[in-house]
C-alpha positions in Angstrom: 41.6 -104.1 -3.3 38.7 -102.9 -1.3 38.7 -103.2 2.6 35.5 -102.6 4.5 36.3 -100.4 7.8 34.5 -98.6 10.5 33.7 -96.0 7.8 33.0 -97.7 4.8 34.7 -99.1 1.8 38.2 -98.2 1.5 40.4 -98.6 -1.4 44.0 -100.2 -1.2 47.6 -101.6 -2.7 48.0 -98.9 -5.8 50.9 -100.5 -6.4 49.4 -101.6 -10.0 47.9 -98.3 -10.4 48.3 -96.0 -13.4 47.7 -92.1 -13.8 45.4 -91.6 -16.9 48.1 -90.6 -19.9 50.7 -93.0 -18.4 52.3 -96.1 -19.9 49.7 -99.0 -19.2 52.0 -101.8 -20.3 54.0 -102.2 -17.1 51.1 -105.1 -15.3 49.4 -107.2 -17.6 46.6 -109.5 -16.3 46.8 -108.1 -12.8 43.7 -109.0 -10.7 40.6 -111.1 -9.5 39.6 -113.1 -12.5 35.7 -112.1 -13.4 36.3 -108.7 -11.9 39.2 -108.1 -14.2 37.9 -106.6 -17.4 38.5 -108.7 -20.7 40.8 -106.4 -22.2 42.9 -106.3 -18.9 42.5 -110.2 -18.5 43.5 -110.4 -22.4 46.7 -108.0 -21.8 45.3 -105.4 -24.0 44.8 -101.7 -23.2 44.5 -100.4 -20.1 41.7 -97.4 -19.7 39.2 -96.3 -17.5 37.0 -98.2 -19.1 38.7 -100.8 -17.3 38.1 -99.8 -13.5 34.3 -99.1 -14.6 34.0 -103.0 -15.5 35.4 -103.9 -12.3 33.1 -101.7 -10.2 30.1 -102.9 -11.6 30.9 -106.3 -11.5 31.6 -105.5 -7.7 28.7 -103.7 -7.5 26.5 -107.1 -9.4 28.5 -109.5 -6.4 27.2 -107.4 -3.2 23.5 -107.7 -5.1 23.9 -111.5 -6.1 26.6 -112.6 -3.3 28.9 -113.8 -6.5 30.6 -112.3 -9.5 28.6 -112.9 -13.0 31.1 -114.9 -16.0 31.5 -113.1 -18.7 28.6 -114.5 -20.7 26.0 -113.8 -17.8 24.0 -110.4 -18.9 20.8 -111.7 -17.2 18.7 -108.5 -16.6 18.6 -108.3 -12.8 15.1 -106.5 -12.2 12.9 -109.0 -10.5 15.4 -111.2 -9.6 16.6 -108.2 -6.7 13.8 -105.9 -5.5 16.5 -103.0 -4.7 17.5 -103.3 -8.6 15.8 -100.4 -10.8 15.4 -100.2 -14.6 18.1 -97.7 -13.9 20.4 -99.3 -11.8 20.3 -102.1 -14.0 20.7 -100.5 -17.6 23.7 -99.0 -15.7 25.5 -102.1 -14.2 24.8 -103.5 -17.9 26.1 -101.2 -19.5 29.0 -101.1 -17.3 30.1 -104.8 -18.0 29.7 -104.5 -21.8 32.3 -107.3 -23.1 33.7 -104.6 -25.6 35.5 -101.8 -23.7 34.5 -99.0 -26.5 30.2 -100.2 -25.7 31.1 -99.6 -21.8 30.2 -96.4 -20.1 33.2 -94.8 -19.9 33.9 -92.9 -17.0 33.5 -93.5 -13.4 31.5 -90.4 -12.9 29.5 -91.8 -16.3 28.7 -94.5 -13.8 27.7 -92.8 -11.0 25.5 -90.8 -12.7 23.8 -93.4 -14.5 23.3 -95.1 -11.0 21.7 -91.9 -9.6 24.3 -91.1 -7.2 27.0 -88.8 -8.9 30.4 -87.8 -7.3 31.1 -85.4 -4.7 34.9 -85.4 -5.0 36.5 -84.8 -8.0 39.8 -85.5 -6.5 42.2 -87.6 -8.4 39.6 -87.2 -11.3 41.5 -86.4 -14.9 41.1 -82.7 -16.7 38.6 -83.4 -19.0 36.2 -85.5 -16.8 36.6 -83.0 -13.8 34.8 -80.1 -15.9 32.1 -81.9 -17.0 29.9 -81.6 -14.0 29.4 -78.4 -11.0 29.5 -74.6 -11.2 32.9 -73.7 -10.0 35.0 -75.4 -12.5 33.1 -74.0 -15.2 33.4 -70.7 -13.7 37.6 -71.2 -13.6 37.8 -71.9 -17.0 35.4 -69.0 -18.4 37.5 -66.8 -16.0 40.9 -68.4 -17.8 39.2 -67.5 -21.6 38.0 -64.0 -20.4 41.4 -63.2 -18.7 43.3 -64.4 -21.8 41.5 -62.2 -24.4 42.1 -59.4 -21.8 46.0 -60.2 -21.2 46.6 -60.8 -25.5 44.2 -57.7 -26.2 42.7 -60.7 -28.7 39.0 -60.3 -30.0 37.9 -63.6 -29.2 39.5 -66.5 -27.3 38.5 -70.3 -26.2 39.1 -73.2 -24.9 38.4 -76.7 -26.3 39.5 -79.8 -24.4 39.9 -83.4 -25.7 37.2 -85.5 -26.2 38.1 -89.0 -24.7 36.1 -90.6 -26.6 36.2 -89.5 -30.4 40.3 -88.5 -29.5 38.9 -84.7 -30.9 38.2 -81.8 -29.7 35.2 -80.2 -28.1 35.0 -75.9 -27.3 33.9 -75.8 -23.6 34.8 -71.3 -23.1 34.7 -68.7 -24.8 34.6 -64.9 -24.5 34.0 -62.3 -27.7 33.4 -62.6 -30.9 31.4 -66.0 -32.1 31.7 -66.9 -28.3 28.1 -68.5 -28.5 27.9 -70.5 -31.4 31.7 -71.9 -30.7 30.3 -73.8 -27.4 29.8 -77.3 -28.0 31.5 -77.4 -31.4 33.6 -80.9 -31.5 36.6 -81.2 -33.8 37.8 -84.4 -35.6 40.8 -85.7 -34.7 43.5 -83.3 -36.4 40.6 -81.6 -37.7 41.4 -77.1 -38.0 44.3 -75.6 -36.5 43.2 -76.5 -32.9 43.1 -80.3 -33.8 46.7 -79.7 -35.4 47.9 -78.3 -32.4 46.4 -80.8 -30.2 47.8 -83.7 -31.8 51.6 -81.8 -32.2 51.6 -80.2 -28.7 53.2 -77.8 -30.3 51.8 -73.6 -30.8 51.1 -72.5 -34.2 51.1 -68.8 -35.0 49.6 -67.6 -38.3 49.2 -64.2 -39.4 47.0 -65.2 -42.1 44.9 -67.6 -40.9 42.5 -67.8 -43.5 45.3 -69.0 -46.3 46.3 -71.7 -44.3 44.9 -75.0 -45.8 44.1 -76.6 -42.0 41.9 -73.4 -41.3 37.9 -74.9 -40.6 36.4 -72.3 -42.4 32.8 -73.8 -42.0 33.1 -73.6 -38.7 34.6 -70.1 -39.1 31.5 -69.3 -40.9 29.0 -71.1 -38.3 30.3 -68.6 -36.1 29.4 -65.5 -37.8 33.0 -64.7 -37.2 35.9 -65.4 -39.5 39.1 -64.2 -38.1 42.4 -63.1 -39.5 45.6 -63.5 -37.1 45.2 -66.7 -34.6 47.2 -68.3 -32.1 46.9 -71.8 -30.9 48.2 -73.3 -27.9 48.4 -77.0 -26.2 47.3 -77.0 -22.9 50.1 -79.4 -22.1 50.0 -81.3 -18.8 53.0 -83.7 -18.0 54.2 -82.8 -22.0 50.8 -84.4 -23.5 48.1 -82.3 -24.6 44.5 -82.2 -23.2 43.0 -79.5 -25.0 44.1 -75.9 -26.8 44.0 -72.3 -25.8 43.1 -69.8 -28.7 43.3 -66.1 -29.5 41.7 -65.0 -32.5 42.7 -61.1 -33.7 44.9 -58.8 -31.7 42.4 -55.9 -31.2 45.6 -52.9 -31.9 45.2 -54.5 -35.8 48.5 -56.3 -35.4 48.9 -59.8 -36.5 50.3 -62.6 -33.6 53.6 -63.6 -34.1 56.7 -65.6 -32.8 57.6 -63.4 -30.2 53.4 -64.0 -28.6 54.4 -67.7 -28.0 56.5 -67.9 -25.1 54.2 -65.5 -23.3 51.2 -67.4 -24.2 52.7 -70.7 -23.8 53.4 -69.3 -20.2 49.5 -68.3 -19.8 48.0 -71.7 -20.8 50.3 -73.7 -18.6 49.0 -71.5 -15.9 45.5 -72.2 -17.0 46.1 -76.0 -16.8 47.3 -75.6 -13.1 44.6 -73.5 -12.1 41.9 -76.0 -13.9 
């Protein structure tokens, strides 16, 4: 519910509020019909994707002083001479029908409307790295300190991709650092999309022989390594990403007794991100 006070819009009742990750089934078809997104009016799943209907059809009401139907995608430039191009590819965009067409964030939105967040409180993981300086600068601190701590060659991060349900590198420090940036995974793709999709470490001495091991990507690096070391980056038991450490610089292969230890490190990393 939204309740306008002395200093703007306020928002109210989470009582049918969900943290991202959690069980969605607990309120079905729980809202204002036309400002309730189809899949939510439906009873189907729950996202994000969800809110973001609801806003821009909020956002469409204080414009047109009423909620659209479903069917009503009428372009609103020239009918409302504060409506851009941009504001209104946005608010379009935002009430696709089909939740996997509709932008998909609420910072996606904000963005698109030309007035991004401020506040990333409350915001998940993933979305919360995607914009500013300083959480970029925690979690290239997090990769560089980790290499340093494991005496490892090379090390990154990649965190899930809420979209594809991959992978995608966002840090890394040493060897193949570069070219790694940017990579995306496919689901379960490579030992990091293995581990993702377990939440569980894996520990190889020999990477290269195991049959999970990307070794185009390896190579697209420039960098092929030997011993790795993958962890989940495990918040609340589910997995939002992977921590990994590629060669132990002393020549020595990463084994069982590295996991506990590193296990330790990324669930610091997640608290500190």
């Amino acid at each position: 519910n939204l309740i306008l006070a002395d200093r703007g819009v306020v928002l109210v009742d989470f009582g049918v509020a969900r943290e991202l990750g959690e069980s969605t089934h607990g309120t079905v078809a729980v809202g204002t019909p036309r400002f309730m997104a189809p899949e939510v009016f439906s009873g189907g799943r729950v996202s994000e994707r969800s809110d973001v209907f609801s806003l821009s059809v909020t956002l469409v009401t204080l414009l047109a002083g009423g909620p659209p139907s479903y069917t009503d995608r009428a372009p609103l430039v020239g009918r409302y001479a504060e409506v851009t191009p941009e504001i209104d590819a946005a608010l379009r965009s935002g009430m696709e029908f089909m939740p996997e067409r509709r932008i998909p964030s609420a910072a996606a939105l904000a963005e698109a409307l030309g007035r991004p967040l401020t506040s990333r409180r409350g915001a998940p993981l993933v979305t919360s790295l995607d914009d500013g300086e300083a959480p970029r600068s925690v979690i290239e601190g997090i990769v560089r300190t980790a290499a340093g701590v494991f005496d490892a060659a090379a090390a990154s991060i990649a965190l899930a991709d809420q979209t594809t349900g991959g992978l995608v590198f966002h840090a890394a420090w040493g060897a193949g650092a570069r070219e790694i940036i940017g990579v995306r995974l496919a689901p379960g793709q490579g030992i990091a999309g293995a581990v993702h999709q377990s939440a569980a470490p894996i520990v190889l001495a020999d990477c290269r022989s195991d049959p999970r091991f990307a070794a185009d990507i390896a190579r697209g690096t420039n960098y092929v390594p030997v011993t790795m070391l993958v962890l989940p980056l495990l918040r609340r038991g589910q997995s939002l990403g992977t921590l990994t450490l590629l060669d132990r610089r002393d020549g020595e292969p990463y084994g069982p007794e590295d996991v506990t230890k590193a296990q330790l490190f990324a669930d610091l990393a997640v608290s500190a991100l």
